[in-house]
N, C-alpha and C positions, 0 to 999 in steps of 0.2 A: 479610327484612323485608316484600316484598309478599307479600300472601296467596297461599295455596296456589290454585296452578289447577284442580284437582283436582273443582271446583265449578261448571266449564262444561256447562252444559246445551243443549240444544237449547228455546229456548224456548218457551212454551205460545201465546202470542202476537206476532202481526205487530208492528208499531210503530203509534205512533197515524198515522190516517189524517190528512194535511196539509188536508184539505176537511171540517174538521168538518160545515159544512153540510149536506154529501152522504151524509153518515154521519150525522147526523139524519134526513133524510130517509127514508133509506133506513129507519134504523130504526120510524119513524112507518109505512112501508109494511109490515114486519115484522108489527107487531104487528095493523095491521088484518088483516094474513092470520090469525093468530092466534086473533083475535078470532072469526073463520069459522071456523076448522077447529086447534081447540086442540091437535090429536095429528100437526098436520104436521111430519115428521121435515124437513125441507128448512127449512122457516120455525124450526121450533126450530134448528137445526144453523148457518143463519144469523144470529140471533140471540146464541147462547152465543157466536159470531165475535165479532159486533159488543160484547158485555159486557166481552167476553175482551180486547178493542182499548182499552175505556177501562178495563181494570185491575183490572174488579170479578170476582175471580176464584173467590170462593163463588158470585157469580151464577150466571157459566158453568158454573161446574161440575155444578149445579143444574137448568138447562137442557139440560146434556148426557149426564145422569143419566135425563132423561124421554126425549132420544133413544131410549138404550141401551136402555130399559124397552121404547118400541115397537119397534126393529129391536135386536134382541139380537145380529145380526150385524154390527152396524157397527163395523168395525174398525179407521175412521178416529177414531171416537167415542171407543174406547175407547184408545187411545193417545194423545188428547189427555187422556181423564180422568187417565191415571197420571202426564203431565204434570204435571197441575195439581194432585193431588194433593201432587207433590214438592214445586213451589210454595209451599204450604199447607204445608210440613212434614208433613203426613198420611201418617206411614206405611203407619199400616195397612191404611185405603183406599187407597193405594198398591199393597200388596201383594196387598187383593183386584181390583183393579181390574185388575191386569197377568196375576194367575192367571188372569179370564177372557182377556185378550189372548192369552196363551201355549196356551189351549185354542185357540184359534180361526185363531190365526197362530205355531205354532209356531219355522216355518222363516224365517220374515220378521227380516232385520235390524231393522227398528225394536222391534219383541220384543226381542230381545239387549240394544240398544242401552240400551232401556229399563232392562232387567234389572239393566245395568252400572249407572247410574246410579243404581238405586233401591238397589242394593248397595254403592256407592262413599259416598250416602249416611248406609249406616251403619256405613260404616268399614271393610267388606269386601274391601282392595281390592284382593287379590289375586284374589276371585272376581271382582271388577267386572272386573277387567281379562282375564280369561278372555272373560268375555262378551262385549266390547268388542271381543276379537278374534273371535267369532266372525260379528260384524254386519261386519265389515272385511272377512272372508272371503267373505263374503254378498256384500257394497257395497262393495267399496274405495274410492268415490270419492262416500262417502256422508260429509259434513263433519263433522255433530254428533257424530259414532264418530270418525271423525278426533280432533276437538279434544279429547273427552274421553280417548283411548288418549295423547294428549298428556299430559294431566295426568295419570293415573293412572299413566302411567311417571314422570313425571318425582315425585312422590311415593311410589313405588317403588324411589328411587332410579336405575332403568332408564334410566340420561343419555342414551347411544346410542340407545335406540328414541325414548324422547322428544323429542330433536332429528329426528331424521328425522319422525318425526307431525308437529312446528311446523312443518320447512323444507315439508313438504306443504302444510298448510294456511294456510301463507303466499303458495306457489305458487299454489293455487285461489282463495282468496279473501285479496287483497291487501289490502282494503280494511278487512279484519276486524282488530282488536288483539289478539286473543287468540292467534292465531297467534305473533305477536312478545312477547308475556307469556309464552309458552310458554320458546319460543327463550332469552329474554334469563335468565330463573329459569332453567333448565337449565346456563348456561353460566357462572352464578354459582354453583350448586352441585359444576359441576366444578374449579370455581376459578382461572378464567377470565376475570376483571372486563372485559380487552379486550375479548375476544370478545362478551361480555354487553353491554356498551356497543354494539358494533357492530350487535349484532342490532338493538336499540331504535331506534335512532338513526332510521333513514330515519321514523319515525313520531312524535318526539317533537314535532315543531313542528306535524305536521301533527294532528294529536290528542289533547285535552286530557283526559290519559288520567293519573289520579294513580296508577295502579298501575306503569303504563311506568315514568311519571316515578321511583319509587320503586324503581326496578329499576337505573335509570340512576346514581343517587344510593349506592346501596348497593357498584355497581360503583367509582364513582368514590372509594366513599372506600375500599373495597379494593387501589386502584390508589394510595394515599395521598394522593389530591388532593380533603382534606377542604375546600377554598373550591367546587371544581366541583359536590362532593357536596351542598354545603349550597344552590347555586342548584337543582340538581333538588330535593331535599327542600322548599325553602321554596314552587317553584312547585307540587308535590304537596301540601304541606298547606294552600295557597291555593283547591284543587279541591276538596281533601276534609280541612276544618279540624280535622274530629272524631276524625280515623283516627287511633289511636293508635301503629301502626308509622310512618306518615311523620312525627310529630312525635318517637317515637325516634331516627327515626336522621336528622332535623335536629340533635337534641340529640348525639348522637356525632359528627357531623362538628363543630359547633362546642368541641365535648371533642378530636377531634382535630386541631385548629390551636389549640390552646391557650385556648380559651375557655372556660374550665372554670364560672367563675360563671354564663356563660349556658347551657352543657349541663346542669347539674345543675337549672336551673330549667324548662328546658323536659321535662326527664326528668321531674319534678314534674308538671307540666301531662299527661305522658303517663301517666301511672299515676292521673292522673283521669279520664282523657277511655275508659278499659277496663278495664272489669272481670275481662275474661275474658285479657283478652291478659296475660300475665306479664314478656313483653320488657323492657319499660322499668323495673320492679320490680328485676326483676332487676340493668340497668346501673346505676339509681340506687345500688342496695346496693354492687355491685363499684364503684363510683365513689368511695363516700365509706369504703368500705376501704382503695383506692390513697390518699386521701388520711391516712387514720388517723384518720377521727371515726365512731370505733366506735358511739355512741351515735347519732349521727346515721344510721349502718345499720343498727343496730338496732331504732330507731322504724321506719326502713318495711319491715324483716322483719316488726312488728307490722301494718303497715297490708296489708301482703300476705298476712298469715295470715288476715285476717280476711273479706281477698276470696276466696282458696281455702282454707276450714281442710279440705278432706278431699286437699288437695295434696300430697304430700313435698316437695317446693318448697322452700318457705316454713321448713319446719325445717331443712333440709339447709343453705340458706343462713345460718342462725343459729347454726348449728353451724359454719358458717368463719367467722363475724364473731366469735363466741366464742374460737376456735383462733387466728384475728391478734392477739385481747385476750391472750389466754396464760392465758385462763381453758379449761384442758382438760375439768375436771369437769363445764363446764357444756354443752360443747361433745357430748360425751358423750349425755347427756342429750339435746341436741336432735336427735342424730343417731340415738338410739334411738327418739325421738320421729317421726321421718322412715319408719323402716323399721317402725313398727308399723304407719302410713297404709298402707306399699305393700311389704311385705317383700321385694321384685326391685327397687328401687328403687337402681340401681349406683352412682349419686355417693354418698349416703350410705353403703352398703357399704364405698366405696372413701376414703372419709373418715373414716371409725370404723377402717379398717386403718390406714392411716398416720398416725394416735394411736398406736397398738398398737405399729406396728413403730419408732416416735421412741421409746416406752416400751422398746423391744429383748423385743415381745412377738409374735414370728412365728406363734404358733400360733394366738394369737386374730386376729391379724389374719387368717389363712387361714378364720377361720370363718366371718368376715362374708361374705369370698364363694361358699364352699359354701355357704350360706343361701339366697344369691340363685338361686345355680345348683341348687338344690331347687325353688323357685318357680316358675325361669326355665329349664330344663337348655338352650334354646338362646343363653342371654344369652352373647355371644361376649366380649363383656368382662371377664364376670366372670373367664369359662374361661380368658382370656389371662392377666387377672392371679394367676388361680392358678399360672399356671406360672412366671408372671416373678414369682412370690416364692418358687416352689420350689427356682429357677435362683438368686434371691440367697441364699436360705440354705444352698445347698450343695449340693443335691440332685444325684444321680447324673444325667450327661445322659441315660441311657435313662426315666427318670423324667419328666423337665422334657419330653422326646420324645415320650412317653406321653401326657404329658396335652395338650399342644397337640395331638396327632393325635385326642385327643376332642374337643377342641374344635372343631375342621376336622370330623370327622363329625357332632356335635352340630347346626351348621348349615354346609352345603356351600356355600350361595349368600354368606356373608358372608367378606370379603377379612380382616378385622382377623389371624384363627388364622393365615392362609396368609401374610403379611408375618412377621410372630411368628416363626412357626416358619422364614420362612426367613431374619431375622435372626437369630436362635440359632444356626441352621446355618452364619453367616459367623461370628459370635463366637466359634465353638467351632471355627472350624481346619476344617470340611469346607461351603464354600462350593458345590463340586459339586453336591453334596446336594440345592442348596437350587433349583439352575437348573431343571433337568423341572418342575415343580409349579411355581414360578412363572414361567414360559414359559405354562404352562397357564392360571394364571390370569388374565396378560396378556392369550392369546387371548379368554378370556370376558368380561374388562375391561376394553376396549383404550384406554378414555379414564382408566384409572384410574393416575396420576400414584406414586402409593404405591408400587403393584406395579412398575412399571416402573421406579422408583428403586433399591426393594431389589433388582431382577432384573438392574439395570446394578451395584449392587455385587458379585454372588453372581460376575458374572462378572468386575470388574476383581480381586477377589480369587483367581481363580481362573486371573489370567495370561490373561484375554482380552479385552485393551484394547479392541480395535475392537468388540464385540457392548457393551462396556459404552456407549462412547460413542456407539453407534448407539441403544441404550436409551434415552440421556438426548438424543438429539436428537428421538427421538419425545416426548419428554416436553415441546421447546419448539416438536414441530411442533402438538402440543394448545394449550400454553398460551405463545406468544413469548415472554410477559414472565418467566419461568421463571426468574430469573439465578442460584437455586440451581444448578438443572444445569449453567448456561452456565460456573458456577464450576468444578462437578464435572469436568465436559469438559476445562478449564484445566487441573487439580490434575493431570488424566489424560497429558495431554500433558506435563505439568513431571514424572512419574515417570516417563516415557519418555525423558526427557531431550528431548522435542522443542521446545526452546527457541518457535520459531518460532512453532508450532501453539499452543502455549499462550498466549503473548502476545498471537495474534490471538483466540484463547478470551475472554481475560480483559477487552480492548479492547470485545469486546461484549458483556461483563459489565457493565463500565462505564457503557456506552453504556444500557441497560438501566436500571441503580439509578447515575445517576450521584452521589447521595450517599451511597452505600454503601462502608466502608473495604474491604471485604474485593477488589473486585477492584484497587484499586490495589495490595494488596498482595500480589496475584497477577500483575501490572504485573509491579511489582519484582524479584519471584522471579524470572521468565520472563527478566528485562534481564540480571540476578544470572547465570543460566547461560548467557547468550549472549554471557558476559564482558563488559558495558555496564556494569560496575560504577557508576560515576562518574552513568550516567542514573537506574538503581537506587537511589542515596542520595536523589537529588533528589524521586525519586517519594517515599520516606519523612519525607522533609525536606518537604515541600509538605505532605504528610499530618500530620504532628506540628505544624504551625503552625497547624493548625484547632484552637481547640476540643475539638468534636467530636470527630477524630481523633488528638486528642493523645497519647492511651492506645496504640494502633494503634500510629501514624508512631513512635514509643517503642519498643515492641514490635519493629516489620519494622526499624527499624536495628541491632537488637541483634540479629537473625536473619541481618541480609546482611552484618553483621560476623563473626558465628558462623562462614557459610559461607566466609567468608575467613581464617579462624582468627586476630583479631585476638582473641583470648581477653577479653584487661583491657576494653578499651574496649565487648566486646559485655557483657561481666559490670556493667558501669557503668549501660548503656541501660537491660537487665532490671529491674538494684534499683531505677532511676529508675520504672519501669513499677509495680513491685511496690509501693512507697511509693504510687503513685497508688489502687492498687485490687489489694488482695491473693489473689490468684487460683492457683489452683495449677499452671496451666501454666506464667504467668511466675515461680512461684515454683521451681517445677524449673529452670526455664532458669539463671534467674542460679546456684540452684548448683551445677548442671552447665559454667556458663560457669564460673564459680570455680575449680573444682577440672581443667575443662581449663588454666587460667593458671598451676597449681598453686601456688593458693593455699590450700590445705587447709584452714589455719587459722579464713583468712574465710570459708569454706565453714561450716567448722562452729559457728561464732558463727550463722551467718546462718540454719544450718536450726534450730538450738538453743534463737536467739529463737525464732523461727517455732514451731516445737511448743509452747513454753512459752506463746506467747500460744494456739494453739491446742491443748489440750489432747486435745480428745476428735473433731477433723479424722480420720478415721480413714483416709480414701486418704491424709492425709502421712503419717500412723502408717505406712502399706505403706512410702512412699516413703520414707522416713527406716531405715527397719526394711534394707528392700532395701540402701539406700545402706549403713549399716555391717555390714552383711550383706559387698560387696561389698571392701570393706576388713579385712574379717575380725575387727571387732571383734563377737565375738561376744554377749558380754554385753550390750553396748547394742542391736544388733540385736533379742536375746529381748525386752529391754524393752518395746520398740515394737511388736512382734506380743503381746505379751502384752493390750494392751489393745484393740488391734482382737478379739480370739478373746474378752474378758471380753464386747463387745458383742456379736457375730457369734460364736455358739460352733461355728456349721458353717462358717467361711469358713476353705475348702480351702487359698488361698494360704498364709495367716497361720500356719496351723497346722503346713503345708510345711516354711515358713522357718524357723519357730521350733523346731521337729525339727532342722533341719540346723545350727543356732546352735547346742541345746543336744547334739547329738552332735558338736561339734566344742568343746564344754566339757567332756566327757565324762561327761555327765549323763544319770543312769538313766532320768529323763522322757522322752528321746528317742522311745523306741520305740515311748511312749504317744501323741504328738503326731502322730508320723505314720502311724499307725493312725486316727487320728482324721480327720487328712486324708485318707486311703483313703478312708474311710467317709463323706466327705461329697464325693470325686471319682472315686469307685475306675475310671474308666477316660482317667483324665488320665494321658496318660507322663509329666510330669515328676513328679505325684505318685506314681505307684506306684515309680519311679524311686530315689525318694530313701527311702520306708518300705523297698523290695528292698536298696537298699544299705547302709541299718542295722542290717536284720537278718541280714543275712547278713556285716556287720564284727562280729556281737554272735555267729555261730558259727549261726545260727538257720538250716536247711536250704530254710524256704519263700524266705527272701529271693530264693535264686538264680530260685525260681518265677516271681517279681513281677515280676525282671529282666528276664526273658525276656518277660514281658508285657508290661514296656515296651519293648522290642525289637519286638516285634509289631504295636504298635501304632504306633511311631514307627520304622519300620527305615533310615527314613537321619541321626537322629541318632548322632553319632558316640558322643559322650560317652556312651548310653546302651550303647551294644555294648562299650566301653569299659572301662564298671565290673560289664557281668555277665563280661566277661572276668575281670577282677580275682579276682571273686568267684567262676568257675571252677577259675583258679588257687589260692586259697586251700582251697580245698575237694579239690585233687588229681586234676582232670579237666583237667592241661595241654593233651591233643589237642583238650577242645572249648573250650578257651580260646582254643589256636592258629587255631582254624576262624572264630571270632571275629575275631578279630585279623585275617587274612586277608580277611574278608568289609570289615571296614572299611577297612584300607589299599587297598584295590580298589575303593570308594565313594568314601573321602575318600585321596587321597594325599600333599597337603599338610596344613601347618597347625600349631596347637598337638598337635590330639587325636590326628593322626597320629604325632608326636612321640612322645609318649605311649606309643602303641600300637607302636611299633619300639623304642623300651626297653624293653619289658615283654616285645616278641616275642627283643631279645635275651638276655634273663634265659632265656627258655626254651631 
């Protein structure tokens, strides 16, 4: 919400002199010199000061312009010209004005400094910030390079160096605000509201500063305390009425304490008071979409189009007000209308696909973002999303692998690929994978909250609790108020069984979002395995009496019942939950409570409704599919992968299952089904598992090949050494079935599979 800093200069002039008198004076002395001696470089050079001080900035310039003419070496001259220049918006005089500088003072940081600035003003700003360092290198304790390497990092994203530039130029010159505008915007983009607050703080009372003020206000309503936000906001737009960000986000903080007729009106008020700024355009539209008056977003998708028509903007947004209508065609339309303005243009890309794929059209949705990524080949979003739709539709993981590792080379410095890819890497069962590279990218991002979230799961998945939770305690030594990870930490310690530690986790979780359900219901858990039972209920019974928490406190009784195997009574909670708001985790629970009760019956009324009201839900389609899968009704199993595989024809599971239903009906399609899942996993063990195991019960010789690959790839599942034993056996290689055999009763010695595997070694 406050403007970029990015626009600190060193200014061309002092402030006005407090003795105007003496500054008349003086000036009436000037000019009688003047008068005598028109080409005196001291009497001009005084002068262009004295213009310079009351503001009149073509004057000076003009004045300092006849310097330059008679001493062509003055080098003080010519650094105020380029000054002033910038001043003036004058680039181009800018640029000639600093070429001669740069002749004359090559090596001088004010050159550099210069450089950066007139580069940062045109947007350059990774060269600005080359320059900047090199007047730093020069002058390290030279401020105006100080404050501008402030903003240009922190616009760079560069949070770390940009905090260190502010806390400098906070240290030198205390009395300055820009130092503390630096700081406070920095620690809001790291997402940090505390910290942000903190920084401002020692300077709000003392400085009637609307840009602090709006840094203060932005924080606080990040921190959810939209009454605090709206006292900074309304004091900031008392300073600066006209500014059109401090009167957005007075209009959001009153939108968020429920004031919604007065945010939408002062949202109004801010979409007139700027032309150029989009902000408030923007929340007005998403405002009156949350409420559902499409028309009423629609009109100021028009009045925004008409303040940016060469925007993508403006259509893009007309195209999601269209899509909440359930007008697709038109949506369409506006979102081709978007990316003709800017053909890189990622939200509309990324909104024109997810048309496409609700149509169950993956191909065209992949086009819209090779489009972009033609335009744009380092657009890091695009790249990810091509791979997380190559990942939904089936693609092989060396594929989905592929192209994230372009992505990540495409641009090195951007984190989005390197999260990406080592999410996929915990998804897909090799979390190892994922640790090195984001280790690495920690060290480069050390304030980056994302990377070090995905790099404490890379490692709790990977059986190394402590490096996870040291992970997420850096993440609330950046940001305290963190209570995701404080949760994470909890969750980490409750799958340790360490009762204790997590309870004290979740306590200042609590303490943290004390209106937040989720750590009481991590409370709960933690009381639940430290046998507290009885405190346990109370935490959920307290929680289900809110409100609020009714859903939740619903929820975690039906969970601490579970954990005490009261079957009926937790199955009762669930459906009480599920009735409230139909959701699929409570919706597995109750019928998994169900049928631990062994109520079968009610179980399957209850998934039965369930499907029939949703029809085209396609994770319960898995879920349901799975379920009679596991009862071995095989018929109705097919049914239900049949219509996930009619929408999703690459999705690997569906087609799995549906292979192993129809080969245990003894239908010729089998062999075609799980071919097909190969083909859309082929280095998944449990699929190549189940196509090796039908082709080789059908006499097919590669089967036994595929076994072995899933052997290879998975060598301490049992079941899978298992059935290439089987299918050793069958084939008349007893000795390397026996070798099998052997290998797993020496892996696994108990169990069912071992069972198994000593009947079949007695057969031999």
């Amino acid at each position: 919400m406050p403007p970029s800093p990015t626009t600190c200069r060193h200014k061309s002039r002092p402030p006005p002199s407090r003795h105007a008198a003496t500054a008349r004076r003086r000036g009436r002395a000037v000019d009688q010199i003047l008068a005598r001696q028109p080409d005196s470089v001291e009497a001009l050079s005084l002068k262009a000061d004295l213009e310079l001080a009351d503001g009149k900035l073509k004057e000076g310039r003009e004045l300092l312009r006849k310097v330059t003419g008679a001493s062509p070496f003055d080098i003080e001259a010519l650094a105020k010209l380029v000054t002033i220049d910038l001043d003036l918006q004058d680039l181009d005089a800018a640029k000639t004005d600093h070429e001669a500088l740069r002749k004359l003072a090559p090596g001088s940081p004010v050159t550099h400094y210069l450089r950066a600035s007139l580069e940062a003003r045109q947007n350059n700003l990774s060269v600005a910030r080359e320059a900047v360092q090199e007047a730093l290198r020069l002058a390290p304790d030279y401020l105006p390079a100080v404050a501008l390497a402030a903003g240009l990092n922190l616009s760079l994203n560069s949070l770390e160096q940009a905090e260190r530039h502010a806390r400098t130029l906070i240290e030198r010159s205390p009395n300055s605000p820009q130092g503390y505008r630096v700081l406070g915007a920095t620690y809001l983009k790291m997402n940090a509201p505390d910290r942000a607050l903190e920084a401002v703080r020692p300077v709000l009372n003392r400085d009637s500063d609307a840009t602090l003020l709006a840094i203060a206000g932005e924080a606080a309503l990040k921190m959810n305390d939209p009454s605090a936000a709206a006292g900074y906001f309304d004091r900031a737009a008392k300073l600066n009425p006209k500014d059109a960000r401090t009167k957005t986000g007075l209009a959001l903080s009153h939108l968020a304490s429920g004031d919604a007729s007065r945010g939408v009106s002062e949202l109004e008020e801010a979409v007139q008071l700027d032309s150029g700024n989009m902000q408030a355009d923007v929340a007005l539209i998403m405002t009156h979409v949350r409420e559902r008056k499409f028309d009423a977003a629609l009109t100021a998708v028009d009045r925004m189009e008409k303040k940016a028509p060469k925007s993508p903007l403006p259509a893009t947004l007309r195209g999601a007000v269209l899509s909440a209508k359930g007008d697709s065609k038109g949506a369409r339309a506006a979102l081709a209308r978007a990316l003709e303005l800017d053909p890189a243009f990622f939200p509309a890309a990324s909104s024109l696909a997810s048309l496409d794929l609700r149509e169950n059209r993956p191909n065209d949705a992949r086009k819209h973002f090779e489009a972009v990524l033609a335009k744009d080949p380092k657009n890091s979003q695009a790249a990810v999303a091509l791979a997380t739709l190559s990942a939904r539709s089936g693609a092989s993981r060396d594929q989905v692998l592929a192209e994230l590792k372009k992505a990540r080379e495409a641009n090195p410095d951007a984190v989005l690929p390197i999260i990406a890819t080592g999410r996929y890497l915990i998804e897909t069962n090799t979390p190892r994978d994922a640790i090195p590279m984001l280790q690495e990218a920690s060290n480069r991002n050390p304030e980056n909250t994302q990377v070090l979230d995905t790099l404490a799961m890379a490692f709790l998945r990977s059986d190394q609790r402590a490096q996870a939770i040291d992970a997420w305690e850096k993440i609330l030594r950046i940001d305290p108020k963190a209570v995701v990870a404080q949760l994470k930490i909890g969750e980490a310690h409750l799958g340790a069984r360490d009762g204790n530690a997590a309870l004290q986790s979740f306590r200042k979780a609590a303490e943290i979002a004390p209106q937040a359900v989720e750590p009481q219901a991590g409370i709960a858990m933690a009381l639940a395995q430290l046998n507290r039972k009885d405190e346990a209920m109370k935490v959920a019974a307290k929680l289900r009496s809110d409100e609020k928490g009714k859903l939740a406190g619903t929820v975690l009784e039906g969970d601490l019942l579970a954990a005490d195997q009261k079957w009926n009574e937790a199955s009762e909670r669930y459906r009480s939950a599920f009735a409230m708001q139909k959701t699929l985790p409570v919706g597995f629970k109750a019928d998994r409570s169900l049928r631990a009760a062994k109520r079968d019956a009610d179980a399957d009324t209850f998934l039965r409704d369930w499907v029939r009201a949703e029809p085209n839900n396609l994770p319960l389609r898995l879920y349901a599919g799975e379920s009679e899968l596991g009862r071995q009704r095989w018929k109705e199993s097919f049914e239900h992968y049949a219509v996930v595989i009619e929408k999703e024809p690459k999705n690997a599971l569906a087609l799995n299952n549906a292979a192993w239903a129809l080969h245990q009906l003894k239908d010729a399609r089998a062999a075609d089904y799980a071919r097909r899942g190969y083909e859309a996993a082929p280095k998944a063990a449990p699929i190549i598992d189940t196509y090796g195991l039908i082709l080789a019960e059908n006499g097919d010789k590669k089967g036994i090949d595929l076994l072995r690959e899933a052997v290879q790839i998975a060598p301490n599942e049992a079941q899978y050494r298992l059935h290439l034993a089987e299918a050793l056996v069958r084939s008349g290689d007893k000795s390397g079935a026996k070798r099998e055999l052997e290998t797993l009763l020496k892996a696994t010695p108990e169990g069912p599979m071992a069972e198994q595997a000593k009947a079949l070694q007695g057969r031999l």
